[in-house]
C-alpha positions in Angstrom: 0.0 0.0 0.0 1.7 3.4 -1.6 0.8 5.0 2.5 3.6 2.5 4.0 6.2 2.8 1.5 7.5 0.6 -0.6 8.7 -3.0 -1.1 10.9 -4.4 -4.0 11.6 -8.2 -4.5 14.8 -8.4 -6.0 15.8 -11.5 -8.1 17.8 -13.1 -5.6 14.5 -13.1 -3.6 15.5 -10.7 -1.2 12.7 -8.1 -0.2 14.1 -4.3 0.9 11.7 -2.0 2.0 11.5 1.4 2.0 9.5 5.0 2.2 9.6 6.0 -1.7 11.5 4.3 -4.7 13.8 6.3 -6.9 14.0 4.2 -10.2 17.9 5.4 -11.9 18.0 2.1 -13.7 19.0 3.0 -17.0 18.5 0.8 -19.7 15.7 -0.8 -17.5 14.2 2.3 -16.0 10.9 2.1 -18.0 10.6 -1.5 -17.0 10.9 -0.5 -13.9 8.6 2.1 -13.5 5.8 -0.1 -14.9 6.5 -2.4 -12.1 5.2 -0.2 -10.1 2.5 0.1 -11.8 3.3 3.6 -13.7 3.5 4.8 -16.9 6.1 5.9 -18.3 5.1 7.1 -21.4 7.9 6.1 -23.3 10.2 3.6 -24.3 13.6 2.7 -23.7 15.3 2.3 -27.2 18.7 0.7 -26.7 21.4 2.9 -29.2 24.7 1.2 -29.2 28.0 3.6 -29.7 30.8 2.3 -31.3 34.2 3.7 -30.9 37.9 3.6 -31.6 41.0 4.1 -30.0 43.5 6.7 -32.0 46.8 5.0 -32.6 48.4 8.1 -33.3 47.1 10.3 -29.9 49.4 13.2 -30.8 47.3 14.3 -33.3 44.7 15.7 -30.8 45.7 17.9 -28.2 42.6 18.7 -26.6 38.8 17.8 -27.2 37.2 18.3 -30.8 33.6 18.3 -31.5 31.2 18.9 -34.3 28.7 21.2 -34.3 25.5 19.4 -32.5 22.4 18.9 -35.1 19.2 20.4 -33.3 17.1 17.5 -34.6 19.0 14.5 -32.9 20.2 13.7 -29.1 23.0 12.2 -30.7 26.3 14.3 -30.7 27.7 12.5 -33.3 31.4 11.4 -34.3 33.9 13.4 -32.0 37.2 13.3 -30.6 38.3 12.7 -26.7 41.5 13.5 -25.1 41.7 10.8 -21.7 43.6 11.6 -18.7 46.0 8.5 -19.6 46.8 10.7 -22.9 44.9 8.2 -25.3 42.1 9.8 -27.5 38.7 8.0 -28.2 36.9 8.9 -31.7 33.5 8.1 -31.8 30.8 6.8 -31.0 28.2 6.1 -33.7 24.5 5.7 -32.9 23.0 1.5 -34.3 20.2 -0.2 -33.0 21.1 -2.6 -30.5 19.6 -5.7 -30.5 19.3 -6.4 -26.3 19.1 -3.5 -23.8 22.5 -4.8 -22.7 23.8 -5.3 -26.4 27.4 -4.1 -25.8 28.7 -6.3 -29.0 27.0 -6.9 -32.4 26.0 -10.4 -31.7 24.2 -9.9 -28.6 20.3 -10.8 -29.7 17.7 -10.9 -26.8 14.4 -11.9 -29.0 12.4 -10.7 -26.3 13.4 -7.2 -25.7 13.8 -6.7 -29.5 10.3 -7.6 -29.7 9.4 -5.3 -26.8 11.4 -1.9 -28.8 9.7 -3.2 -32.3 6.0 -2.9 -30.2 6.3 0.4 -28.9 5.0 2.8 -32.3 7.3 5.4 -31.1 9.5 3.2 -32.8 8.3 2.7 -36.3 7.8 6.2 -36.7 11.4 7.5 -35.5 12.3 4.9 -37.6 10.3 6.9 -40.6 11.3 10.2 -39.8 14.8 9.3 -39.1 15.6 6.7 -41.5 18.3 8.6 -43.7 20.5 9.2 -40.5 19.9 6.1 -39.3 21.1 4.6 -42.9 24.3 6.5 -42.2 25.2 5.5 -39.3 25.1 1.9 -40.0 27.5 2.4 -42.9 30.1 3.8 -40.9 29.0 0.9 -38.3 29.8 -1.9 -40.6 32.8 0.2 -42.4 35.9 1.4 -41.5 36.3 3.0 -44.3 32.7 4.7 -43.9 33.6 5.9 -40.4 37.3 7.1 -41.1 35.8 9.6 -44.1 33.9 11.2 -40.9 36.4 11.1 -38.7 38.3 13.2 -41.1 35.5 16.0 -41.3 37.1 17.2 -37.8 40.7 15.6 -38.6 42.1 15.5 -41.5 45.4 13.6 -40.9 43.6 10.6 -39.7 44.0 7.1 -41.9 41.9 4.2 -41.6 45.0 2.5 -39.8 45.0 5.0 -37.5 41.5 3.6 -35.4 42.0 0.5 -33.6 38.5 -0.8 -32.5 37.7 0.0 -28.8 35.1 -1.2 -26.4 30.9 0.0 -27.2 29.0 1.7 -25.2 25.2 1.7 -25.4 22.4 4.7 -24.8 19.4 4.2 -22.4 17.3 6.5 -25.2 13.9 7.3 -24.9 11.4 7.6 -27.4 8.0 8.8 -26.7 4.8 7.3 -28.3 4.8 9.7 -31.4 8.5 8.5 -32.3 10.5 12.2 -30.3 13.7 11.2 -29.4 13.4 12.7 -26.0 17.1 15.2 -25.5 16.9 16.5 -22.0 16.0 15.6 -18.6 13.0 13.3 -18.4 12.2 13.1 -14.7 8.8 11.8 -14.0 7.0 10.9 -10.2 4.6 8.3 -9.1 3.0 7.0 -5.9 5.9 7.1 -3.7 8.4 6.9 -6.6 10.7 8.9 -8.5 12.0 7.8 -12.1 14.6 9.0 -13.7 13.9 8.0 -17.5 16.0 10.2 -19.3 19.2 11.6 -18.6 21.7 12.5 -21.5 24.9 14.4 -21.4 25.8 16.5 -19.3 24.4 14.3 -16.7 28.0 13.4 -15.4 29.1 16.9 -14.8 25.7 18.6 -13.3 25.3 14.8 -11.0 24.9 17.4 -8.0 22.1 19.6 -9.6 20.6 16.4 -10.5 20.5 14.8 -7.5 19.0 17.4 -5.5 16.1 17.8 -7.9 15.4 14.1 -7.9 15.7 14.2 -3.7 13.3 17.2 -4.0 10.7 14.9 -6.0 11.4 12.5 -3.6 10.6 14.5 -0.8 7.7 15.9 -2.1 6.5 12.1 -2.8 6.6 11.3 1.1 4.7 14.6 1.6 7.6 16.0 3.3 7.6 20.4 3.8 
């Protein structure tokens, strides 16, 4: 009952309890809000990002982006300096095929079949079908990818990217196919989910985290 808190089974069986639920569960967060009986309102659309390591890091001293285009949460192809000196170039933006889809042959049926239910998806797949078309070129060629590469650095060969590990985006998609790009913070019955939280959620964490506590307060009915 939502007036004595909450209670969450976890898969190893174990029950903890608590006054409210905040849901930052990323890839799973919409899952996890309709556990608790919520809706979300959108889908979780699993993006994976593909990147390479830059065998020649002397090329970059600093960070280079492109300009960002208005109509996509994707930043696109750009270049990162690490503290350890090396420089990351990427990521793209493919479909992946699990929520969890880190490599290219991870296939979870059931979660594909979840993403290919949700409308939102057919038509940001018919609105965005060029880009998308793009970006699996340059997923599935070097070549492809090295061509962009060199829109921001010229001097860089195809033997210059040595594949590096993927990443993948927790990206929501509304019901009438918006790719949602900013903060997408919703509350329920004793809950707080966080179901959208793109770049720069790293660097404004703090900010972040006192709005979510105020939700969280305000859930509990706290002054």
């Amino acid at each position: 009952r939502p007036e004595r808190g909450v209670a969450v089974l976890t898969a190893a069986g174990d029950v903890v309890r608590g006054r409210a639920l905040v849901n930052c569960a990323g890839l799973h967060c919409d899952e996890v809000a309709r556990l608790t009986g919520d809706d979300p309102g959108m889908r979780i659309v699993p993006f994976r990002g593909e990147y390479y390591e830059l065998a020649r890091p002397e090329l970059v001293r600093g960070l280079v982006y492109p300009v960002p285009d208005p109509a996509f949460p994707f930043l696109g192809v750009h270049l990162t300096r690490g503290i350890d000196s090396g420089v990351h170039v990427g990521p793209n933006a493919v479909p992946a095929l699990a929520r969890e889809g880190y490599g290219r042959r991870t296939v979870r049926p059931r979660e594909v079949a979840g993403t290919v239910a949700w409308p939102g998806t057919w038509r940001m797949a018919r609105r965005h079908w060029r880009y998308g078309a793009g970006e699996f070129r340059r997923s599935v060629s070097k070549r492809a990818f090295a061509a962009e590469v060199r829109r921001l650095l010229p001097a860089v060969t195809r033997d210059d990217l040595v594949r590096a590990a993927a990443g993948v985006r927790a990206q929501a998609v509304l019901r009438d196919g918006t790719l949602v790009d900013d903060f997408l913070i919703r509350e329920g019955p004793r809950a707080v989910h966080v179901l959208n939280a793109p770049s720069p959620a790293a660097t404004a964490c703090l900010p972040i985290g006192r709005e979510v506590a105020r939700r969280a307060l305000a859930a509990l009915g706290a002054p």
